[in-house]
N, C-alpha and C positions, 0 to 999 in steps of 0.2 A: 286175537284181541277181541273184545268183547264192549261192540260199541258203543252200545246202550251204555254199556257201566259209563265209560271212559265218557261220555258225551254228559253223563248226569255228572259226574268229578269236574267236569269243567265247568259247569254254570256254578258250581256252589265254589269252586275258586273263583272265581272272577267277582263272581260275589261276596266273598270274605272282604276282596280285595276293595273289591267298592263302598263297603262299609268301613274301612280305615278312614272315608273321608266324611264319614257323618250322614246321619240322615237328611231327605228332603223329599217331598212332596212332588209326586210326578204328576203334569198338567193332565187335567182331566181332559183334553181334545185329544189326545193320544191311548186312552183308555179302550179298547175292546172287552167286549163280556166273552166270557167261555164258549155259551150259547150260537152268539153271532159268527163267534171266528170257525166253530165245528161246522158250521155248513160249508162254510167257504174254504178249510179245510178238507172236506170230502170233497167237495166240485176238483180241487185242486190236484190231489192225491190220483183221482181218477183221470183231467186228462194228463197226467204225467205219465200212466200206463202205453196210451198213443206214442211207446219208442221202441226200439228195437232192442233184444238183451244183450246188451256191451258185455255186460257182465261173463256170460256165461263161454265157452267154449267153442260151443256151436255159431255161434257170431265168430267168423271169420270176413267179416267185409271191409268196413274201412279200418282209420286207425286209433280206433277206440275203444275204452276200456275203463273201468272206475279207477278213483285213486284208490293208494293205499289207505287204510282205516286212519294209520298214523299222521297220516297226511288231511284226513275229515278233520280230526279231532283237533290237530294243531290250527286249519283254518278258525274251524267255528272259534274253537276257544278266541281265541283273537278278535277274530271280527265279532265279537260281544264286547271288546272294547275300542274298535273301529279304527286303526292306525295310519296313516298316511306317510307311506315312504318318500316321499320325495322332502321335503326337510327334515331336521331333525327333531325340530320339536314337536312334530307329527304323529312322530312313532320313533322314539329313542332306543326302544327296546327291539323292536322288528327293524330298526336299521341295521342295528348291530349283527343280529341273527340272517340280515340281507347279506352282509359284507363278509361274513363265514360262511356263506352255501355256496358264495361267486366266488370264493379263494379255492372252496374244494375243486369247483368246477370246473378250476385252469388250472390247478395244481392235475386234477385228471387231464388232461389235453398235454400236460407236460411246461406249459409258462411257469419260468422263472419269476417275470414281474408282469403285472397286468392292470387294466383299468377296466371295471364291467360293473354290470348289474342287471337286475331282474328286469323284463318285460313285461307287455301284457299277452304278447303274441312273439312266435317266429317273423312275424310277416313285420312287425315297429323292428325287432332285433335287426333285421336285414335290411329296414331301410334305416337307421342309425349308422350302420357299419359301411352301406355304401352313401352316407351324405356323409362321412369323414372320407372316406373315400375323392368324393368330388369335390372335399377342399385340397385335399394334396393333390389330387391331380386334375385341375380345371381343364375343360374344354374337353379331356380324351373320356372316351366311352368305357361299358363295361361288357367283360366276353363272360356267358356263361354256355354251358351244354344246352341243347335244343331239349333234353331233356331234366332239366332243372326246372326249380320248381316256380311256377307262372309270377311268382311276388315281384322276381326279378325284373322280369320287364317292367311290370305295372309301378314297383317303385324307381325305375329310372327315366319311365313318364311322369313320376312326382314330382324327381328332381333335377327334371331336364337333361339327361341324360342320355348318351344312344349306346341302346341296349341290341348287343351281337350272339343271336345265337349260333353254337358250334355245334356241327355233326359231331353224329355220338356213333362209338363201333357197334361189333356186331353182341358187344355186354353191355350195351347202353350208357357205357363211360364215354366222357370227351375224348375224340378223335385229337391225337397231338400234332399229327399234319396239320391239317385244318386249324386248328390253334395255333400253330406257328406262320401259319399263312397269316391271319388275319394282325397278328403282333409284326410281323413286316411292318405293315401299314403304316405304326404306331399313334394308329387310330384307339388304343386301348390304354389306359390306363390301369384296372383294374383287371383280373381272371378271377368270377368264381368258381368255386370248385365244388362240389355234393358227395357228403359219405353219407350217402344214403338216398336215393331219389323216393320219391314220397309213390311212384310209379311202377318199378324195378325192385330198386331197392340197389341200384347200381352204384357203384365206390368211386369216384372217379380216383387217376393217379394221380395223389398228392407227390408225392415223391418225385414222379418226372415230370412234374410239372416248375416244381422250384427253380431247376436249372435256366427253364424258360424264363421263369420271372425277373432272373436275376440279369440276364443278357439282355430283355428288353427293359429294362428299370419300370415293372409292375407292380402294383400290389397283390397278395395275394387273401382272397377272402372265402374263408372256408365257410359251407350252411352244412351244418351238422344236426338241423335244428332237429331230423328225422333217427338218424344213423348215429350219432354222435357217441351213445352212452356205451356204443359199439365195439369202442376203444378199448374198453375191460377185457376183450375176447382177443386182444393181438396179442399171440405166440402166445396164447390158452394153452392147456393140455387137454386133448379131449378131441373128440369130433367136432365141437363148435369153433376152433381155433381159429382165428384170420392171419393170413398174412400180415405180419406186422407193419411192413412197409412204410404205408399210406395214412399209415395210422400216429406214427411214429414223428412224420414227414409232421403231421399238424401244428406241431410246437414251432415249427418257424413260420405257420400263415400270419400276418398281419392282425387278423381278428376272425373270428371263430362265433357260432350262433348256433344254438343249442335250446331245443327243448324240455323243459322239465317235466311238461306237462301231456309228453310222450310217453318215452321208457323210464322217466324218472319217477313217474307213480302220482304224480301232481294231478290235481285240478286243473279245468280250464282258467282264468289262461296264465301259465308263469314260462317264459318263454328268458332269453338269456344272451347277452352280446357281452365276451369278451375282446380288449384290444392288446395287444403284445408291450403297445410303447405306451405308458402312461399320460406321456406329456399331450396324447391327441385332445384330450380332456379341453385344452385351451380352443379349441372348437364348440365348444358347449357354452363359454362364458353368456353370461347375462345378469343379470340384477334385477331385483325384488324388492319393492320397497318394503313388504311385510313378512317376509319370510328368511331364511337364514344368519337368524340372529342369534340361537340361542348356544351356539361353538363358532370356534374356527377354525373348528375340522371341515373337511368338507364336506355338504352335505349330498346325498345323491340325486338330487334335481339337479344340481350343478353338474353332474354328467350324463343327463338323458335328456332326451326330447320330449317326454313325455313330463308330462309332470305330477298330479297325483297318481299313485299305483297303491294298491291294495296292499298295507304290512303282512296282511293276513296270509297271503301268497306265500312273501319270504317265510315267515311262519311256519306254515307247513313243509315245506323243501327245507327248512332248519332242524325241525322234529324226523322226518322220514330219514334224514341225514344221519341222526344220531343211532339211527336202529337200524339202518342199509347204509350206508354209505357209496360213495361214488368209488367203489373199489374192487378189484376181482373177487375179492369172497363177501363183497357187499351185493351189490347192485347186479355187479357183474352175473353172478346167481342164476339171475333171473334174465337177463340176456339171454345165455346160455340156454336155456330153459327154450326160450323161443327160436332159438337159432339150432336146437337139436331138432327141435318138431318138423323144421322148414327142410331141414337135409334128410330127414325120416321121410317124412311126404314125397321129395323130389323124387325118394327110391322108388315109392308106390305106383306113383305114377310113372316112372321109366317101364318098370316090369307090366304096368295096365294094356290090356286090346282097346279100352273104353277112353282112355285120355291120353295126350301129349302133350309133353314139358316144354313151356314156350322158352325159358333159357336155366341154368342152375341159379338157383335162390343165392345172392351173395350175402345176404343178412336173415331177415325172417320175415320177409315176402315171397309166397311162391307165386309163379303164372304157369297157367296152363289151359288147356282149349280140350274141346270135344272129337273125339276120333268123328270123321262123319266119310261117307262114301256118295259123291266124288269128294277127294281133299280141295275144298275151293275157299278161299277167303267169304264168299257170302253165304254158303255152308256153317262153315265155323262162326260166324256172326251170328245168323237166327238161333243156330244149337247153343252158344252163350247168352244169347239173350233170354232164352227158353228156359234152361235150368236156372240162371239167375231169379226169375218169378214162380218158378214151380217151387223151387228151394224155398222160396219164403213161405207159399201159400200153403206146402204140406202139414197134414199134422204133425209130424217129425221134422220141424223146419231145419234147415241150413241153412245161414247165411252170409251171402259170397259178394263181390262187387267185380265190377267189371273195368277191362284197360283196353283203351282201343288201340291197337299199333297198325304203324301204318304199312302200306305194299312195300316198300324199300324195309323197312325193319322185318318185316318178316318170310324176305326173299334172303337174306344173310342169315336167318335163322332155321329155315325152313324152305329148303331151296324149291322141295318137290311138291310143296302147296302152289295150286293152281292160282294166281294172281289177276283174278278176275271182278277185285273191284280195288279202292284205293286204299284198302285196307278192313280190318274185322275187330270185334271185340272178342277178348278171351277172359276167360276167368282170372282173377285176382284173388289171394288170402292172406289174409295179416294175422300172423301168428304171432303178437305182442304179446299176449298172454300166458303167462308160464304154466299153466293149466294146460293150454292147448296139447304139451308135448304128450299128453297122456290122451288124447282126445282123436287125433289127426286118423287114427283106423277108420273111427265112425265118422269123422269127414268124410276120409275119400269112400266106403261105402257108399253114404248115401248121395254123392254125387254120380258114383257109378251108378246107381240104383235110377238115378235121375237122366242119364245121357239112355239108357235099357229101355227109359219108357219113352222117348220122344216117339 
């Protein structure tokens, strides 16, 4: 695609469009001259340089990456006419295009019927999903893995809730002892579940977990916001293929939360809470004296907590939809892409003298740490903290992020590492970028290049 084109096609539609309604005279207090905005312009342009390149390959640290171009061009266009999803007279055209990217979304996840819509983030998705949650089941807590991802807790401090972390095994999935211990109790109401920890990249079992829920009458709440679009890859052909399992299992959670603005190629932020039972929706009621009047459809403020959200979001995840789709020869693609790179790498470093594999990549996060002599947990922390800053500061930069695991995680993983502090950081890679599969040699090169010269 060619953006520049595609970005100049969009102002001169929107502008055709704006001229069906006549001319008018724009107030001179909102005037800028050419002159004054090019200054402020370059100031601007230059410190936007002060970031790291998501963009490219070699940026393997956190979990980020540009949208797709289809995904630019649908926002902008849009937001030149500024639409507001939450009524409908806001943005009639970006609602509709909202309500066809959440149909794909759970028609991907495998719901028959469903109630959902767009976010601004993971972090409102999950606390929406668990304050329905805390209407159905007042009083009991919610269980998620100790390694899930922190929202949890923090939103069951929003909403009064007592939030139970559960040990995780020696793949960083919830312990289903431990999780049946704690549902004894029936201290719990709710189980989340993570296909995909934002850490690991760990799957927890969907699957054997259902049985559980259904014996202690729990809900179950899937956070996919990370791993979700993952789904394209169960019983793939190919080396990227997942067990289906877990994945499969997902159509019976409760409600399901999903990032777009992950592996779906979005913009910050379009994030996504589907619910399996429509009727929770009666949970959202409220009234407006000035708003939802122009149908009596429903409008999508009347099922979110949030209230305005950017049409423009929906927007783009409607356009990128039409040209990738949420499908194994869509989206799926490029999953693949990344989830080839991550089992490529893991090999690299199995066979390496210079590095060792903190556990197999179950999606398209690898971990891995620095061989060091003696093997000691504060050994391996300083040699990761070291290549972490070397890597950036090189002229050949790499760039890595770091996961701290603690002495119990890394005596089940690595029994013969000397346990001589409470734990160490190891390297981290997010290989979301389907460019990377082509790239991951000169990763691990110049990482080995880097543990050579401590």
């Amino acid at each position: 695609m060619d953006l520049q084109h595609w970005l100049g096609r969009a102002t001169h539609a929107i502008q055709d469009w704006a001229d069906t309604f006549g001319p008018y005279q724009p107030h001179p207090s909102l005037q800028v001259d050419d002159d004054r905005f090019a200054a402020a312009f370059e100031e601007f342009t230059g410190r936007l340089k002060d970031n790291y390149p998501f963009f490219h390959p070699h940026y393997a640290g956190q979990m980020l990456k540009p949208p797709h171009p289809a995904a630019v061009v649908g926002y902008l266009t849009a937001m030149l006419i500024n639409p507001n999803n939450h009524a409908l007279d806001g943005g009639p055209a970006t609602a509709a295009m909202e309500r066809e990217a959440v149909a794909q979304l759970a028609a991907m996840f495998g719901y028959d019927t469903h109630l959902g819509h767009l976010t601004t983030s993971g972090t409102i998705a999950n606390l929406e999903a668990l304050f329905v949650a805390r209407e159905l089941h007042p009083g009991r807590g919610v269980a998620h893995s100790a390694d899930a991802h922190y929202t949890h807790g923090r939103m069951c401090h929003v909403l009064d809730m007592t939030s139970h972390p559960v040990r995780t095994d020696s793949q960083g999935r919830m312990d289903l002892d431990a999780l049946e211990d704690l549902l004894c109790t029936g201290d719990v109401g709710t189980v989340v579940l993570t296909t995909g920890t934002t850490g690991l990249g760990a799957v927890d079992p969907v699957h054997e977990v259902l049985p559980l829920a259904e014996r202690y009458d729990v809900r179950i709440h899937v956070d996919a916001a990370y791993g979700g679009f993952f789904t394209l890859l169960a019983d793939a052909d190919g080396p990227e293929a997942l067990s289906p399992e877990p994945w499969r299992a997902v159509a019976q959670a409760d409600s399901i939360v999903v990032d777009p603005h992950k592996h779906g190629l979005q913009p910050y932020g379009c994030g996504a809470v589907l619910f399996r039972d429509p009727e929770v929706g009666r949970f959202y009621l409220h009234d407006s004296p000035y708003t939802y009047f122009t149908s009596a459809e429903r409008h999508l403020g009347e099922i979110s907590l949030e209230c305005s959200r950017a049409g423009a979001a929906a927007a783009a995840l409607w356009l990128t939809f039409q040209l990738l789709p949420p499908t194994r020869d869509g989206l799926g693609q490029v999953l693949a892409a990344g989830r080839r790179a991550a089992l490529k790498w893991a090999d690299m470093i199995e066979a390496s003298d210079l590095l060792e594999l903190y556990q197999q990549p179950q999606l398209d996060i690898v971990t891995y740490f620095p061989a060091v002599d003696p093997a000691t947990l504060t050994g391996i922390d300083a040699a990761s903290a070291r290549i972490l800053a070397d890597g950036m500061a090189n002229p050949d930069p790499v760039f890595l992020s770091t996961l701290r695991a603690g002495r119990e995680a890394f005596a089940a993983r690595h029994p013969k590492i000397t346990a001589d502090a409470d734990g160490a950081r190891i390297l981290r890679s997010v290989l979301m970028k389907p460019e990377s599969e082509h790239h991951v040699e000169h990763l691990h090169d110049r990482i080995e290049r880097l543990v050579q010269t401590g």
